[in-house]
Structures are given as structure tokens and as C-alpha cells.
MARLUM-335689 format. One record per residue (C-alpha): residue in one letter; y, x, z. Coordinates in steps of 0.05 Angstrom, whole numbers, padded with zeros to 5 digits, always signed. Example, Ala and Ser with C-alpha at 12.3 -4.5 7.8 and 13.67 -1.06 7.14 Angstrom:
A-00090+00246+00156
S-00021+00273+00143
END
This chain:
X+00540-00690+00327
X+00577-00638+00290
X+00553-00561+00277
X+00586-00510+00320
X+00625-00460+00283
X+00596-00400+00332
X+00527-00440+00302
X+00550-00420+00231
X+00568-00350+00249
X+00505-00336+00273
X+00453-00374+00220
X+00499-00342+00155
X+00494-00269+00163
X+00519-00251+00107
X+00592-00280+00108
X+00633-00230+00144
X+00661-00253+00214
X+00725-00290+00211
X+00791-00284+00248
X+00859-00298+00236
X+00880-00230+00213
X+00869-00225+00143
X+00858-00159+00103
X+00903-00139+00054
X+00858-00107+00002
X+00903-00120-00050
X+00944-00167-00083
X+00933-00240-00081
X+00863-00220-00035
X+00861-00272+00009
X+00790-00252+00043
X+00796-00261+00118
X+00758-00215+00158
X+00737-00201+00234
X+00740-00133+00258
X+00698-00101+00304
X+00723-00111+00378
X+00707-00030+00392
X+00763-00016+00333
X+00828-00061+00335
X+00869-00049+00279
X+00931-00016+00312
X+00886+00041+00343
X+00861+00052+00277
X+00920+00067+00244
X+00952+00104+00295
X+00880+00151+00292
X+00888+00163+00223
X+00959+00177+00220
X+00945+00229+00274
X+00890+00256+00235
X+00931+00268+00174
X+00988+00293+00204
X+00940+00342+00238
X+00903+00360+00179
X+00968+00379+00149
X+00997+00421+00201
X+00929+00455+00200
X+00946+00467+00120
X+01009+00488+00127
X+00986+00547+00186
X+00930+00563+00144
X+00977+00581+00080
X+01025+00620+00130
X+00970+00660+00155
X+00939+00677+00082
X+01014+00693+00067
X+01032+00735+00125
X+00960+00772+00113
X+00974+00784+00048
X+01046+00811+00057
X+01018+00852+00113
X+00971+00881+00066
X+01023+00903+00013
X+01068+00935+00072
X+01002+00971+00090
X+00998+00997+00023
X+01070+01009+00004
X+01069+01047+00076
X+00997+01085+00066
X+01033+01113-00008
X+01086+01134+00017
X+01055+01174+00066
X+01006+01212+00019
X+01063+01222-00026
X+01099+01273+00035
X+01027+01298+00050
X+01020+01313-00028
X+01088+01353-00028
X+01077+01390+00035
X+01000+01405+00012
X+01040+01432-00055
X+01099+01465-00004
X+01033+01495+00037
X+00993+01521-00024
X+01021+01517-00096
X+00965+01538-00118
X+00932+01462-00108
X+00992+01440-00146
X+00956+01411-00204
X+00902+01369-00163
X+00952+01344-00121
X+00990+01313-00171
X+00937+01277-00214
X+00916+01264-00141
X+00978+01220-00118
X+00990+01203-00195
X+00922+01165-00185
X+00936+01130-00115
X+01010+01108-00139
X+00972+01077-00207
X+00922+01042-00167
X+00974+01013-00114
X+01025+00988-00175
X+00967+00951-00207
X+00966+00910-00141
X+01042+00894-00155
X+01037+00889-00232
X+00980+00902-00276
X+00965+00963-00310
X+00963+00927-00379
X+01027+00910-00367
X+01068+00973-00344
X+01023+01005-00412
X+01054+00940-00457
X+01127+00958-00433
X+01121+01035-00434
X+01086+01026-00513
X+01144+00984-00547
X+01216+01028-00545
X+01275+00991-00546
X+01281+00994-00612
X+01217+00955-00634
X+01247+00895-00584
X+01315+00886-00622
X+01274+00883-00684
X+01226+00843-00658
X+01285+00788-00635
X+01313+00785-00698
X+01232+00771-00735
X+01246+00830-00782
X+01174+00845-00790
X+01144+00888-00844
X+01106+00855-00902
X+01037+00858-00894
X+01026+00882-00960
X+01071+00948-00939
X+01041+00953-00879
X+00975+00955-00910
X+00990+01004-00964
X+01031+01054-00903
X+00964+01046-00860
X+00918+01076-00929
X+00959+01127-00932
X+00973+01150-00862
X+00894+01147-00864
X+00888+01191-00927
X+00943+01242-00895
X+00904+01250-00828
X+00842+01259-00862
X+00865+01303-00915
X+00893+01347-00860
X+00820+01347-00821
X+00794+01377-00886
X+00845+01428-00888
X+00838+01454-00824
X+00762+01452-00825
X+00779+01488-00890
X+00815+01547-00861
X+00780+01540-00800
X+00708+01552-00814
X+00724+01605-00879
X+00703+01660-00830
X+00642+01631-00804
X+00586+01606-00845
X+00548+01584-00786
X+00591+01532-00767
X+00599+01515-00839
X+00521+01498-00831
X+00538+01437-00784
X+00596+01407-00838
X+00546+01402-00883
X+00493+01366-00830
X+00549+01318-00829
X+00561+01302-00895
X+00488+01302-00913
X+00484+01240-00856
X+00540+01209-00885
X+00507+01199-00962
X+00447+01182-00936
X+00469+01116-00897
X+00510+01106-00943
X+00458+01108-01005
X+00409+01061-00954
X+00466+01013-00939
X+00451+00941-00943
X+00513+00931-00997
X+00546+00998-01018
X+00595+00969-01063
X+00626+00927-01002
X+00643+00989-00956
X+00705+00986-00922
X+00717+01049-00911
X+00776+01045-00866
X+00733+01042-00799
X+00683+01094-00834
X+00742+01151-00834
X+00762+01127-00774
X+00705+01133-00742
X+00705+01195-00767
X+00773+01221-00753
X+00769+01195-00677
X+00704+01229-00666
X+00737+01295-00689
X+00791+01289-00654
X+00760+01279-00595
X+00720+01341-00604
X+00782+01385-00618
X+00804+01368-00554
X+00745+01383-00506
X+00722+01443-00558
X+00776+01474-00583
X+00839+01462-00542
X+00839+01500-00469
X+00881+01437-00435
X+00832+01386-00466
X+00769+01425-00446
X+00788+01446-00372
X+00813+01372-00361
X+00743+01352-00383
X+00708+01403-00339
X+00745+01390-00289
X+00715+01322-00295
X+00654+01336-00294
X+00648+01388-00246
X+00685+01336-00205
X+00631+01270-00226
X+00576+01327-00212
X+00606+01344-00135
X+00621+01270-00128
X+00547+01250-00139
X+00516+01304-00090
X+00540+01257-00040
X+00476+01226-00042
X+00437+01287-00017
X+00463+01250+00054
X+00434+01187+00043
X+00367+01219+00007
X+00358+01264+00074
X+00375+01209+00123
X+00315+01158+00082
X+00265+01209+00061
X+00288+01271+00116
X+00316+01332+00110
X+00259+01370+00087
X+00230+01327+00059
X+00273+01296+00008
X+00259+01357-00040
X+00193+01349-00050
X+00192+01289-00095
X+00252+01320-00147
X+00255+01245-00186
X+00237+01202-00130
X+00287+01226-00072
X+00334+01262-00108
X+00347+01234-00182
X+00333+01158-00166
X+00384+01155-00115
X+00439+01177-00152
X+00424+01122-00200
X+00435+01075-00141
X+00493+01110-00115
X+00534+01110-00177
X+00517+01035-00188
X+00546+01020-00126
X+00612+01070-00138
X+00615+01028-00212
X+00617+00964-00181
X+00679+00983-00137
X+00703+01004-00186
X+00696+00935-00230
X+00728+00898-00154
X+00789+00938-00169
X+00798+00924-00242
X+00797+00998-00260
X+00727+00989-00306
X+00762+00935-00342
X+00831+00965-00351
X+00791+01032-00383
X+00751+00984-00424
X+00799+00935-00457
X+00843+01004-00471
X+00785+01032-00500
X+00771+00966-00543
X+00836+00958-00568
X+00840+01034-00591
X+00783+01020-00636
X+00805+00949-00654
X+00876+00980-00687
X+00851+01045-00711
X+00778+01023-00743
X+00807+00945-00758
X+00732+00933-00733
X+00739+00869-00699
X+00752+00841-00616
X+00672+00833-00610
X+00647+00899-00635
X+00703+00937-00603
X+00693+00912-00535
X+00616+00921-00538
X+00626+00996-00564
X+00669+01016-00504
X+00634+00975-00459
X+00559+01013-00473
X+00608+01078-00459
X+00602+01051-00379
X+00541+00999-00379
X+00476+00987-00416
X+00458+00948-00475
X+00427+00895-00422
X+00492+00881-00380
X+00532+00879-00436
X+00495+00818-00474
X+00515+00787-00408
X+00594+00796-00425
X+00568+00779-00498
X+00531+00717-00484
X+00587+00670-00506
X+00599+00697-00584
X+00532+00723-00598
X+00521+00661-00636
X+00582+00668-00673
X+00572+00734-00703
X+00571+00752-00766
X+00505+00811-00782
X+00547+00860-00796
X+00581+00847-00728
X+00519+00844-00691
X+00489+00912-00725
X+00560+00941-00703
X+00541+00921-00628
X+00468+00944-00630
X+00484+00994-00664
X+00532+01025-00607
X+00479+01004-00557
X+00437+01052-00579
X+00480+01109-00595
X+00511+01113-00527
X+00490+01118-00460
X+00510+01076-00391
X+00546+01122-00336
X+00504+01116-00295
X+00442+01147-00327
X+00500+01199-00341
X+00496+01210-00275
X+00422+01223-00275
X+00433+01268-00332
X+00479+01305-00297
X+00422+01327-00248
X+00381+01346-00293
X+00428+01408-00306
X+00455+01398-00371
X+00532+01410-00369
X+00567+01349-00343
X+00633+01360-00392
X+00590+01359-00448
X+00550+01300-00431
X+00619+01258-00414
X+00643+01287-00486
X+00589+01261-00520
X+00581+01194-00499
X+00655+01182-00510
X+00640+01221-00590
X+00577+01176-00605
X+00623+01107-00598
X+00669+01119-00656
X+00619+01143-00698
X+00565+01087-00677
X+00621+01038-00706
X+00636+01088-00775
X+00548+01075-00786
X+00553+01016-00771
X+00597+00991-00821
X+00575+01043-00866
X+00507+01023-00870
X+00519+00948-00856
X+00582+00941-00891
X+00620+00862-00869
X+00615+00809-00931
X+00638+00752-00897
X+00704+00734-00858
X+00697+00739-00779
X+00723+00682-00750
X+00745+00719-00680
X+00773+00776-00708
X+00833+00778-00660
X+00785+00736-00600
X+00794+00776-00533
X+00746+00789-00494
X+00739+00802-00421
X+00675+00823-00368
X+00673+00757-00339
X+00608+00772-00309
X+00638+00825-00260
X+00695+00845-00207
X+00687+00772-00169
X+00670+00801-00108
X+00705+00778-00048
X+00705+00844-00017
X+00697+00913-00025
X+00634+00919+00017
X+00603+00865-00022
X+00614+00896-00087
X+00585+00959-00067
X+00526+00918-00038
X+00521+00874-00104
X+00519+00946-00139
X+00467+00972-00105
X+00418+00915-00114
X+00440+00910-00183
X+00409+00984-00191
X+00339+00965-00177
X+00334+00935-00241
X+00349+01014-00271
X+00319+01051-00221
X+00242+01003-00235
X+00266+01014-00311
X+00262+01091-00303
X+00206+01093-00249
X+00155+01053-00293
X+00177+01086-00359
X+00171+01152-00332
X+00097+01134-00312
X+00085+01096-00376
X+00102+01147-00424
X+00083+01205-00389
X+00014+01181-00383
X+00018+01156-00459
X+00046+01237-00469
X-00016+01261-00432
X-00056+01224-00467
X-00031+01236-00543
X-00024+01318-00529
X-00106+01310-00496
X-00117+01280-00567
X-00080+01323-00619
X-00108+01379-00568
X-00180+01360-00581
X-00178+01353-00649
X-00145+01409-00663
X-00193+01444-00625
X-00255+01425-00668
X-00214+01467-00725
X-00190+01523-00680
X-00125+01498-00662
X-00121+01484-00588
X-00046+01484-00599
X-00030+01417-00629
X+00002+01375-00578
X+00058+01322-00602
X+00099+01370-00581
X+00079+01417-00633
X+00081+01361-00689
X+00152+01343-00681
X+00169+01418-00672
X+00160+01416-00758
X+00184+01346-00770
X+00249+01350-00739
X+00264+01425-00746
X+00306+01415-00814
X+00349+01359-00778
X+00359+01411-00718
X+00375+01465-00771
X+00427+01432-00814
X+00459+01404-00748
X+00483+01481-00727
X+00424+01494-00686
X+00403+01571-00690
X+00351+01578-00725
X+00311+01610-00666
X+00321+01551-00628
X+00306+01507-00675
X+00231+01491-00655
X+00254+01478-00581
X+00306+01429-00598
X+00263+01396-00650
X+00214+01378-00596
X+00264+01347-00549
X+00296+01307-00612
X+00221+01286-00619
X+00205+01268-00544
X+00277+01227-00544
X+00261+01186-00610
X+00189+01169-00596
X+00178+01168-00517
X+00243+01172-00475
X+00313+01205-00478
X+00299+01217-00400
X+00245+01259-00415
X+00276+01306-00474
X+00337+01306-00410
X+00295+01332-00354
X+00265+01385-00411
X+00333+01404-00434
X+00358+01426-00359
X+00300+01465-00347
X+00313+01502-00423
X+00382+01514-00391
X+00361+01535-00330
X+00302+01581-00361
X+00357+01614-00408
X+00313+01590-00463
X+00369+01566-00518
X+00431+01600-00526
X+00497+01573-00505
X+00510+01542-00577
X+00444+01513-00584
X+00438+01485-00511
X+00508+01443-00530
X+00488+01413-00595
X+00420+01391-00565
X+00467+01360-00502
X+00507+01323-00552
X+00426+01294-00600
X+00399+01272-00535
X+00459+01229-00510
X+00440+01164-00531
X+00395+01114-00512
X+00360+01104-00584
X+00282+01112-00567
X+00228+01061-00589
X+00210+01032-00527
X+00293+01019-00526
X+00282+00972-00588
X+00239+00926-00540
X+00288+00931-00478
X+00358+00915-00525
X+00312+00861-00558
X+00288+00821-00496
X+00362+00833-00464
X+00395+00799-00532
X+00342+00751-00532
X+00352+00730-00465
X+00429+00712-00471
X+00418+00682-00536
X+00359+00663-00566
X+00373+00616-00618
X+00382+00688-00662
X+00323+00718-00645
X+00301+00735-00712
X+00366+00760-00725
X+00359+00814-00667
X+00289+00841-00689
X+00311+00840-00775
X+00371+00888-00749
X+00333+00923-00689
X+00306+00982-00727
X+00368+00997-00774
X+00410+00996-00717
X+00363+01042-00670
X+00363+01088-00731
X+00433+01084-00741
X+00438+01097-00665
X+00410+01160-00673
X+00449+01179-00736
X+00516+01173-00691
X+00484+01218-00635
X+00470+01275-00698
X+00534+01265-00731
X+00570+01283-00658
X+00518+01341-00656
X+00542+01357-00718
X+00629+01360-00704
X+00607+01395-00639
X+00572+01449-00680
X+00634+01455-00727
X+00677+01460-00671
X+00644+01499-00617
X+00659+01570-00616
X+00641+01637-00564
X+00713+01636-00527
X+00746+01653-00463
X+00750+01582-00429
X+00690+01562-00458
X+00642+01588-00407
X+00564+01591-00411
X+00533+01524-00406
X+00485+01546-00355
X+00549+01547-00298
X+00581+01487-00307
X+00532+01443-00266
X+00545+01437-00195
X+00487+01408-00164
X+00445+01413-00224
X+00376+01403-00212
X+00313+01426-00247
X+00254+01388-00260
X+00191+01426-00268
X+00133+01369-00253
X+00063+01377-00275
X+00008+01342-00283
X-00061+01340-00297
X-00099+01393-00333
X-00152+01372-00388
X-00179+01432-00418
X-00141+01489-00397
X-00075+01448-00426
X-00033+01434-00379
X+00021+01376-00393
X+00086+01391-00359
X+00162+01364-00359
X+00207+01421-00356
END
């Protein structure tokens, strides 16, 4: 007797059930197969052709909905512009006198809604090249670069020899001022005599440096426009930032919030501004102001992409979020490239310790003006005293903040800004502790000893008083005030810029320097070129790229040095160009929710240690 086939079936498990319908898996696959009874083949196909045509329908509304969002978004603008724009006129129609604010006003909100429509970069491209410079550029008649070269010398030469000129004329009449040239030009020779290869200077982004730094000087300083467009900025950042006495009193209470001047009042603005900085960075305006920035100092200086993004990127963020943006071509830098970028980490300051700064006391328009000074002259040391001897590969490599503005909403960049700030705020809370206990400590020291000779006096303080008083004198500083501002130059270099801040508003506040002296000390402090700052910029460069460790820590102290040199040589063009005048008003008015700091501390001795 034969074996059943349903026999077969059941004792070979592994051959697949067989049926007449046979499964086209291909050509020439003759494999027959038996499908399931709960899944005949029609129903199958009809389910998936169901399913498909479903899923694309559901596409196809999605896409129209994102589309008719997104159009309805634009109308909203459009719509929202135009309506400020009639409110603008009829504010201006109402009171002329608000003229001028209402038209940088609406000239701000039209910008902003045309780089929804077409990027700023753009409009700037089309608006930059005349009509003229397209025809020639159609018919490739392009200057030799050999002309170009020798036109770009002496355009340089020209606008320098004119700066001398006027400096010439200028400061005939008033030695004191003349005091502050030669600061400058004493700095100058002595980075260049300690550069690492004097005879390979370029000295193209050294006068340029130079020339942009002045320049930008004449205009907050010395030009009425330039400086009340400044202090209007200021005044405005320093209004803008009391906004945080809200959120200090709803935390800490009303009353309360006072009491604790660094811990309720200072610290939030830090966290405040972090948050305003990252909308900012959602909208694209950070990195507009950036790249312009970058590519001034890229066609002026000829310094290259790198080192011209990283200088105007430490005018807005830290040396640490920067190596983030910097990560991908630290490896690829040359040392004179990556002094050029330490260099201008040090020698500027982020905006929003600015903003701390701010409410300290110290005049905002001065603080703005100097961190914006220090870049072009961190980049003229830089080269100076690390002059380039080999050819960058990425001299005309872009570079963009990759890192930022990927939000995918405005409430989640300000949230991501806010956390982002507890990496500052810890940064200043356990500094101020460190070295402020370290400070204690030294001045009980130095007090002590000098006490066993008869000189309870000696404190750090005191010390750096006498070292750095020739630096403050041949910077411009009177030469009463030369002790004070020697000691904050002092505090800044060895224990924290913060500290030599908090001690310069309370000066201000105190009337203790004059208005001349209280403005160069504003522009030595603002920088971020302490020694405990060697160890921060180290582990942040480290961390995004540590194959060049050793790199980072040969070039760490030059460029911390060279840091500081920037900061003086600003010091200095603000001493040659600050004069008594009408719109120049006294420094101690120009904050508008300045705050003092007068904190003290334990008393060892009859000293007592205080920040002031």
C-alpha cells in the first residue's frame, strides 16, 4: 500500500505546503507554494493596493497642509509688517520727536521679515556689486593679480599714512594723549622683537589690524553720530537686560532678590541673555552678523576663513563654544592659525558676560566698543608675534556655526539657551568662590609678613599696584589713578577679569577715577585673558580635538599674553582718542541699571578683604 500524500505533508515539515498556484518570485521560479487559507491571494492584493493608495493620499494632504501652513505664515507676516509700518508713520505723524527710533525700529522688522523671503547675504551680495562690476565681470576682464596686489600695498600705505597725519595734527595740542601713542607703539616693538620669526611678518593684517581698530575708535570716540549710535546701544542692551529683575523677584521675591547682589541679580542675567542669544541664533541673525564680521577681516587683514570666523565669533560666544564650530579644521591648522584663534579667545569677551559686565556699572557703550576694538587687534598680535611660514590649505574654506540655530521652534531655542547657561553661570559661581578664597588667602599672607617688618599694608593688591603701574601709565592713565587701575590690571591677569569688573563699577560708582581713567581701564579689563582662562581654553580645545594637544599648551601662554597685549593696545587708541567733549558725557551716567557690588568677607586681623 502506497503513502498518502496528506502522510507526506505532515511527516516533511519543512517543504512548504503545495497547491496548484504557483508563486511568481521571479523569472523561471518554478517553486509551488500553498498559502494560508486565512489569506487568499486576491484579498491580499486588493489590501495592499488599498493601503498604498491610502498612504499616498495621506502624503499628498500632509504636503498641502505644510504648504498651506507655510503660506499662511508668510501672509501673517507680510500682513503683521505692513501694519507696523502705518503704526510707525502715525507714531512719527503723533510725535516727531520719536522719529529716529521709529525708523531703525521698522528698518529692523522689514530686515528680519525679507530674510524669511531671501536671505540677508544675499540682498548684501546684490546691493555690494554696481552694475558696472557685472558687465565686467561677463566679459572675464579681471585685474591681474600682480596689479591688484601692488593697488592693495598702496591703498594700505595711503590709509595708514593718513592715520599718522591726523594723529599728527590731532594730538600736537595735547601731550597727554600723546602719552597713550606712545603705549602703543612701545607694544607694538616688543611683540614684534619676541616674535617667533621676525623676518617672516606679513605685515598687511598687522596695519590692518591696526587701521580697523582705529577706525573703530574714531567712530564711538570722536564722531557724535558714531558715539550716540553706540550709546544708544548700550543704554538700550542695559534697559533690555533689567528685564530680569521680573524673573529674579518672582524666584527669589521681591525683597528679597537684593540681598544676594551676584546670586539673584548678576547670575540671572547671564541666563537671560543666553536664552535671548539663542533666539537669536533660531533666526539666523547671530550668523548673518558673524559671517559679515568674518569676511570683513578675511578681505581687509587677508588673515584666512578659520581665523576670521573664530575672531568674530569670540566677539558673541566663548572660547569653549567656539572649538565646537571649530572642531572640524582644528586638525588642519597651521600654528600660526591656531595662535591667531587663541589668541582672539583671549582678547575678547562672550556677550553674554558683557551682559554681566554691564551690571556691574561700567558704561555699557564702552564695554560693546571694546570688545568689537580687541578683535582686529587680537588678529594684528597674532600674526605679529606668530608670523605664518607655511601655506594654509583652507584659506578661502567657509565656515559656518553648524552647532547652532537647529531648533525647531522658538520656545525650544530659548529653552536650549537657558540650559546651555548653566555651564557659565557654575563657571562664574565656582570661580568666584575659588579665587576669592585663594585672594583671601594670599592678602592674609603678604598681610602677615609684612606685618613682622611693620608693613600691615602688603596685600596682592598692593604688589601689583607697583608692577603694573608703568603699563597703566604709558597706556594714558592719569597718573593719580594709576595705582587703582594697576591693581584691577593685576586682579584680571592673575585671578579673574570678573573680579577687576565688579571693582571697576564700584570705582565708578565711588567717583574714585576720573572720567578718562575709568574708560581706559573699561577698555584693559575687556578680555577674557586670566590664568585660570589658560586651563578653561585648554580643556575646551582639547576636548574637540585632542590629537593636538601639545600643540594647544606650547601656544597657550603666548597667546594669553598676546590676549592681553590686544586688550592694552585698545586701551591705548581709546586714550589717544578720548577727549572731555559735549556728547561725551561722564561715564558714571551711562549705565541704566548699573549695579554695585560691595561684598565682604572675612576679617583676619583687622584686614578686611572686600570686592568693590
Amino acid at each position: 500500500m502506497g503513502v498518502r500524500g496528506d502522510q507526506t505533508l505532515t511527516e516533511d515539515t519543512t517543504e512548504p505546503l503545495v497547491n496548484d498556484h504557483v508563486n511568481s518570485t521571479g523569472p523561471g521560479d518554478g517553486r509551488r507554494t500553498r498559502r494560508p487559507p486565512c489569506a487568499p491571494p486576491r484579498v491580499v492584493e486588493a489590501s495592499d493596493t488599498f493601503g498604498t493608495l491610502f498612504d499616498s493620499t495621506s502624503d499628498s494632504l500632509s504636503n498641502c497642509k505644510k504648504w498651506t501652513w507655510h503660506r499662511f505664515i508668510d501672509l501673517l507676516y507680510l500682513t503683521s509688517t505692513a501694519g507696523y509700518v502705518v503704526y510707525v508713520v502715525y507714531a512719527i505723524i503723533y510725535d516727531p520727536s520719536s522719529a529716529f527710533l521709529s525708523v531703525v525700529d521698522a528698518t529692523l522688522v522689514v530686515l528680519f521679515v525679507l530674510h524669511r523671503f531671501i536671505r540677508l547675504q544675499d540682498i548684501a551680495k546684490f546691493i555690494a556689486k554696481p552694475i558696472r562690476f557685472r558687465i565686467l565681470a561677463r566679459k572675464r576682464c579681471r585685474i591681474k593679480t600682480k596689479i591688484w596686489r601692488i593697488f592693495r600695498r598702496c591703498v594700505t600705505i595711503l590709509v595708514f599714512l593718513a592715520i599718522i597725519i591726523f594723529l599728527a595734527i590731532d594730538l600736537r595740542a595735547d601731550t597727554e594723549r600723546l602719552v597713550s601713542l606712545g603705549g602703543l607703539c612701545l607694544l607694538v616693538f616688543i611683540v614684534f622683537i619676541t616674535s617667533k620669526a621676525p623676518s617672516k611678518v606679513c605685515w598687511t593684517p598687522v596695519l590692518w589690524g591696526l587701521i580697523l581698530q582705529f577706525v573703530w575708535g574714531l567712530m564711538i570716540l570722536r564722531w557724535k553720530p558714531g558715539y550716540e549710535i553706540c550709546k544708544f546701544v548700550g543704554d538700550g542692551m542695559a534697559g533690555f537686560l533689567s528685564f530680569t529683575d521680573e524673573g529674579s523677584k518672582f524666584i527669589f521675591g521681591e525683597k528679597n532678590y537684593t540681598m544676594h547682589v551676584v546670586a539673584f541679580k548678576i547670575l540671572p542675567v547671564v541666563v537671560y541673555f543666553s536664552a535671548v542669544v539663542s533666539i537669536l541664533y533660531y533666526w539666523g541673525v547671530m550668523q548673518f552678523i558673524i559671517k559679515g564680521l568674518a569676511k570683513l577681516f578675511q578681505y581687509t587683514m587677508k588673515t584666512t576663513a578659520i581665523e576670521s570666523f573664530a575672531t568674530a565669533a569670540h566677539i558673541f560666544i566663548g572660547q569653549v563654544e567656539s572649538s565646537i564650530a571649530l572642531k572640524p579644521f582644528l586638525r588642519d591648522l597651521t600654528l600660526s592659525e591656531l595662535n591667531a584663534v587663541m589668541t582672539s579667545g583671549f582678547a575678547t569677551v562672550a556677550g553674554t558676560v558683557i551682559a554681566a559686565y554691564i551690571e556691574f556699572g561700567v558704561p555699557p557703550e564702552h564695554v560693546i566698543s571694546a570688545s568689537f576694538m580687541s578683535a582686529p587687534a587680537a588678529l594684528a598680535v597674532a600674526k605679529l608675534g606668530w608670523p605664518e611660514t607655511k601655506l594654509a590649505s583652507d584659506k578661502d574654506r567657509d565656515v559656518v556655526l553648524t552647532e547652532v540655530g537647529k531648533e525647531l521652534n522658538l520656545m525650544e531655542a530659548a529653552s536650549a539657551g537657558a540650559v546651555a547657561s548653566i555651564k557659565l553661570v557654575s563657571y562664574v559661581v565656582v570661580n568666584l568662590i575659588a579665587f576669592i578664597s585663594l585672594l583671601a588667602f594670599i592678602n592674609f599672607s603678604f598681610s602677615f609678613m609684612g606685618e613682622r617688618v611693620g608693613h600691615p599694608e602688603f596685600t596682592f593688591e598692593f604688589l601689583c599696584s607697583y608692577i603694573f603701574m608703568p603699563l597703566a601709565l604709558v597706556m594714558g592713565v592719569r597718573w593719580q589713578d594709576c595705582g587703582k587701575v594697576a591693581k584691577l590690571i593685576g586682579k584680571k591677569i592673575f585671578i579673574n577679569e570678573f573680579l577687576s569688573f565688579a571693582d571697576l563699577g564700584q570705582m565708578i560708582k565711588n567717583d574714585e577715577l576720573d572720567n578718562r581713567s575709568a574708560v581706559i581701564a573699561t577698555y584693559v579689563l575687556c578680555g577674557f585673558g586670566s590664568v585660570a582662562a589658560m586651563g578653561i581654553n585648554l580643556g575646551s580645545l582639547t576636548a574637540a580635538d585632542p590629537s593636538r594637544r601639545q600643540d594647544y599648551a606650547k601656544g597657550m601662554l603666548r597667546a594669553m599674553i598676546g590676549g592681553n597685549i590686544a586688550c592694552f593696545m585698545t586701551a591705548c587708541v581709546a586714550g589717544m582718542l578720548y577727549q572731555e567733549s559735549s556728547f561725551l558725557t561722564s561715564t558714571n551716567n551711562t549705565a541704566i541699571n548699573g549695579t554695585s557690588l560691595a561684598l565682604n568677607f572675612s576679617t583676619v586681623d583687622n584686614v578686611t578683604y572686600q570686592i568693590t
